[in-house]
C-alpha positions in Angstrom: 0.0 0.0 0.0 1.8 3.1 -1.4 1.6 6.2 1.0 -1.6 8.7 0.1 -0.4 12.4 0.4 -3.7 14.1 0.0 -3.5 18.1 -1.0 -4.8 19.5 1.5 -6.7 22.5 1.1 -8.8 24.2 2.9 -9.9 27.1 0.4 -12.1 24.1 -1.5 -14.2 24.5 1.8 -15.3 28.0 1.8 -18.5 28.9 0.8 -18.7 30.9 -2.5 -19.2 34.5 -0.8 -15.5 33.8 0.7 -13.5 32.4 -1.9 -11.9 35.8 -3.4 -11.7 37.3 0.3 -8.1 38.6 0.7 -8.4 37.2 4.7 -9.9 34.4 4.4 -7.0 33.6 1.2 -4.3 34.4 3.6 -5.7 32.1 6.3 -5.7 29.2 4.1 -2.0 29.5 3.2 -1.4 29.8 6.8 -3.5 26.7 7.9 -2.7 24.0 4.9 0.4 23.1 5.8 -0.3 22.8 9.2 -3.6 20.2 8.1 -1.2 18.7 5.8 1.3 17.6 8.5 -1.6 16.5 10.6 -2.7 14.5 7.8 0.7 12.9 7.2 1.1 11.8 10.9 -2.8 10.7 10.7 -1.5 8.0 7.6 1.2 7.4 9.2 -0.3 6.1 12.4 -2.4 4.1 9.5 0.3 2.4 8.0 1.8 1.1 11.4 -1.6 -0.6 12.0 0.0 -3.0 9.3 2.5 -5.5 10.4 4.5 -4.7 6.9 4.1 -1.5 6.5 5.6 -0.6 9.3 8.3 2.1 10.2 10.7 2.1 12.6 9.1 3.8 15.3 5.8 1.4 14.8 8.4 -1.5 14.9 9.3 -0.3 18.3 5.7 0.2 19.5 5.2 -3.5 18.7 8.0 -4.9 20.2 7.6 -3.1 23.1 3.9 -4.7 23.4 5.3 -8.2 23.0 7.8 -7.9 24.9 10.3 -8.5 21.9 13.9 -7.1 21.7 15.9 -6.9 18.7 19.5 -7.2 17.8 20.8 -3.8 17.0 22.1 -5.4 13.6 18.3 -6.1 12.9 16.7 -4.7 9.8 13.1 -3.2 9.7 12.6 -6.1 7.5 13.9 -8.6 9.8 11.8 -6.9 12.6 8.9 -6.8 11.0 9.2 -10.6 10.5 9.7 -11.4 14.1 6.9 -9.3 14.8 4.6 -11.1 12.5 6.0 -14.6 14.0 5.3 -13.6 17.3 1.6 -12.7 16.7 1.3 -15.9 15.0 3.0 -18.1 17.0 -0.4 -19.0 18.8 -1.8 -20.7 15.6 -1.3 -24.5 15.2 0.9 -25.5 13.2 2.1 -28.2 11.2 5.8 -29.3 10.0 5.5 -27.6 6.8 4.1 -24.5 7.7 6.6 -24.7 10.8 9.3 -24.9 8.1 7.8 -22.1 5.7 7.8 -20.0 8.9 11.3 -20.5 9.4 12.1 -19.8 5.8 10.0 -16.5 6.4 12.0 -14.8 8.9 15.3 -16.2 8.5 15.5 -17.1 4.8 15.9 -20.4 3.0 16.7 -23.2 4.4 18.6 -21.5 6.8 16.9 -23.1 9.8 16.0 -26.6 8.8 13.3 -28.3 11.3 13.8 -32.2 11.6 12.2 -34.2 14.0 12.4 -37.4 15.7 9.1 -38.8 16.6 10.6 -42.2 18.4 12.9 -40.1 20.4 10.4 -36.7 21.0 13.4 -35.0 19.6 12.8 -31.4 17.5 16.3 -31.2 15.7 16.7 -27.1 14.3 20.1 -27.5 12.2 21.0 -23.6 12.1 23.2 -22.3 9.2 26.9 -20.6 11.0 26.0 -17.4 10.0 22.6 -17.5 12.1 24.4 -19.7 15.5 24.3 -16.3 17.2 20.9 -15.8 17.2 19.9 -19.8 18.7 18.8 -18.6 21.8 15.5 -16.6 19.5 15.1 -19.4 17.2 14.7 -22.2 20.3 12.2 -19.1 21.8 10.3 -19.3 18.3 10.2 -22.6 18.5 8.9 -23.2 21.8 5.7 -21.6 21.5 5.0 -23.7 18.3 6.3 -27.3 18.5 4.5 -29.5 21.4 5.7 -29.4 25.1 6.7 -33.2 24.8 9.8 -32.4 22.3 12.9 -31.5 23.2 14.0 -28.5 20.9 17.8 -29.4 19.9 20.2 -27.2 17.9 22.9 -28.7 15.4 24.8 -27.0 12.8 25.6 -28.4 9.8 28.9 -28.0 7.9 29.6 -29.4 3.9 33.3 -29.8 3.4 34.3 -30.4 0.0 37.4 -32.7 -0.4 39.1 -33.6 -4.0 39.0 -37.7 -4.9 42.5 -38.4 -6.1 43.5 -42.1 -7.1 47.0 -43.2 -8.7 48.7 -45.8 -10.2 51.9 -47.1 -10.1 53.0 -50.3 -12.0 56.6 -51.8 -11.7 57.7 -54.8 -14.3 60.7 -57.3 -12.9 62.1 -59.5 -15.7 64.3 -62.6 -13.9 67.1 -64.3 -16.5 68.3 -67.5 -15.1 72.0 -68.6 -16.4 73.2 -71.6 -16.2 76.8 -73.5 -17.3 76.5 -75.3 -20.6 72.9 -74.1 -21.1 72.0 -71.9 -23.7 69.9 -69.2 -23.0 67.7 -66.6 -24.8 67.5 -63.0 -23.4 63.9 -62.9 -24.8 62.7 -65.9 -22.3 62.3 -65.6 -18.6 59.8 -65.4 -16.0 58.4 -61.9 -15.6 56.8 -60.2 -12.4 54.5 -57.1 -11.9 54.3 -55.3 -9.1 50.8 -52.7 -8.7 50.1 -49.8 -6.3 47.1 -48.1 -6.2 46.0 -45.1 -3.6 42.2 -43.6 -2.7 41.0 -40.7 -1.1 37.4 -40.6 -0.1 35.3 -37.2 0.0 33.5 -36.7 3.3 30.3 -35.2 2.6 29.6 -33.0 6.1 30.3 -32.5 9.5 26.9 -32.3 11.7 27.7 -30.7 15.3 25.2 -31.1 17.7 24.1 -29.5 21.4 21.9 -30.5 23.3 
C-alpha cells in the first residue's frame, strides 16, 4: 500500500461569498500546511496498523507490546518478521508450515526443522551465520512445537574434499644362467608389481548441542 499524500486545502471549503476574500485567502496558506502535516502523521499512524508496513518507530511500539527485543544489527525487514512470527505463533501449526515459517524470517533453508518422533526430539540445524541468534530461534520454536519435544540445535557443515587415485605399476624380468645351457634373453619369468591409492570425499560434519 503506497503512501496517500492528499493536498490538503482548505480554500475548497469555503462557501462561494468567501472564496476571493483577501483574509480568508491568507488564512488558508497559513493553515494548509499545518492540516497537511496532521494529515501525514494521521497516515502514518495508519500504515503502522500494518505488520508490513511498518516504520521504525511502529516497529518499536510493537515490540515493546510483545515484549520482543531486537538485535541492534536487525533490519526493519527482519523486525517486521519477528513481529509477525510472534503474533502468529499461537496458531497451530504443522511441520511444513513450521518450516515455511522458518524460511520467512530467517531465509531459505537457513533453519532446517527435523524431528524425531521415536525419540520426542525437535532437531533445528542452524546455518553458522545464524548460530548467534539460537537462543530466539529455540524461543520461536517453543511456542510452536509441542511441550513433549525437546528443541535441539545442530549446525551443519559441507566440506568439499578432492577424490585423487594413482597408479603405479613396476615390471621385474628374472634371466636364469646356467653352465653349458643356452639361453635366450627374450625368455624368462616376468613379475609385476601394482600400487594403487584412494581418497574418499567426506560429505559433512553435523555438530550437535543439546
Amino acid at each position: 500500500m503506497e503512501a496517500e499524500i492528499r493536498d490538503v486545502r482548505i480554500e475548497r471549503y469555503y462557501p462561494d461569498v468567501l472564496i476571493n476574500s483577501k483574509e480568508f485567502s491568507v488564512l488558508s496558506k497559513a493553515v494548509d500546511p499545518e492540516l497537511a502535516n496532521v494529515w501525514k502523521a494521521l497516515w502514518k499512524q495508519f500504515l503502522n496498523t500494518f505488520i508490513y508496513l511498518l516504520d521504525k518507530g511502529g516497529a518499536t511500539r510493537w515490540e515493546s507490546m510483545l515484549n520482543l527485543h531486537p538485535a541492534v544489527t536487525d533490519s526493519l525487514d527482519t523486525r517486521r518478521k519477528v513481529i509477525l512470527a510472534k503474533i502468529n505463533s499461537s496458531l497451530p501449526y504443522t511441520h511444513r508450515s513450521f518450516q515455511l515459517t522458518l524460511n520467512g524470517i530467517y531465509g531459505e533453508n537457513n533453519v532446517k526443522v527435523s524431528l524425531q518422533y521415536n525419540k520426542y526430539e525437535c532437531w533445528l540445524d542452524i546455518t553458522a551465520s545464524l548460530l548467534y541468534r539460537s537462543s530466539a530461534i529455540k524461543n520461536l520454536a517453543s511456542v510452536v512445537i509441542p511441550a513433549n519435544l525437546s528443541i535441539l540445535v545442530s549446525n551443519t557443515k559441507y566440506v568439499v574434499f578432492e577424490i585423487y587415485s594413482g597408479l603405479s605399476m613396476r615390471m621385474f624380468k628374472h634371466i636364469y644362467i646356467h653352465p653349458g645351457v643356452t639361453f635366450n634373453i627374450q625368455n624368462g619369468s616376468k613379475i609385476a608389481c601394482f600400487y594403487s591409492l584412494t581418497i574418499r570425499k567426506m560429505r559433512h560434519i553435523k555438530i550437535r548441542s543439546r
